[in-house]
Residue, then its C-alpha position, 0 to 999 in steps of 0.5 A: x497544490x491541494x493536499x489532498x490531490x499531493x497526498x493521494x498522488x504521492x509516489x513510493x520511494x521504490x515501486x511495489x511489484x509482485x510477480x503475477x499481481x499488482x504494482x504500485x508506484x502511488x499511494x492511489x494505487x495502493x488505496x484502490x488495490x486496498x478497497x478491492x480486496x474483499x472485506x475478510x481481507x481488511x481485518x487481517x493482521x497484514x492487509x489491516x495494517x496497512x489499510x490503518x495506516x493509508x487512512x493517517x496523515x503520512x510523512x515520508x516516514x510513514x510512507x516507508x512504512x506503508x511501503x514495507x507493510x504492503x511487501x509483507x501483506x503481498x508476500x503473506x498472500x503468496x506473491x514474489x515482491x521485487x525491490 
């Protein structure tokens, strides 16, 4: 499989969802969720971090990573986050 499709379709471990807002079950969703926010939104400390990390090469480590980074930018943003 082409890396490039299996890292872009990679799944999270646990589905993101905020109560009223987004969900992501992919890092695609992420990444397109990410680019939609408007750019004073991709310099925050939050929502930067995680876009920093969507552009690096992830291991399942990483993945986590970008999973907990997503929660607290949709929490700072006033979502409720289920798990």
């Amino acid at each position: 499989m082409n890396d490039d499709h299996s890292r872009a379709t990679a799944k999270f471990f646990q589905p993101i969802r905020a109560i009223g807002g987004p969900a992501f079950e992919t890092l695609a969703d992420a990444r397109a969720y990410v680019r939609a926010l408007p750019a004073e939104k991709h310099t925050s400390q939050y929502w930067g971090r995680v876009k920093e990390l969507l552009d690096t090469e992830l291991d399942a480590a990483a993945l986590l990573q970008v999973e907990q980074h997503i929660r607290l930018a949709l929490f700072n943003d006033g979502f409720t986050v289920t798990w």
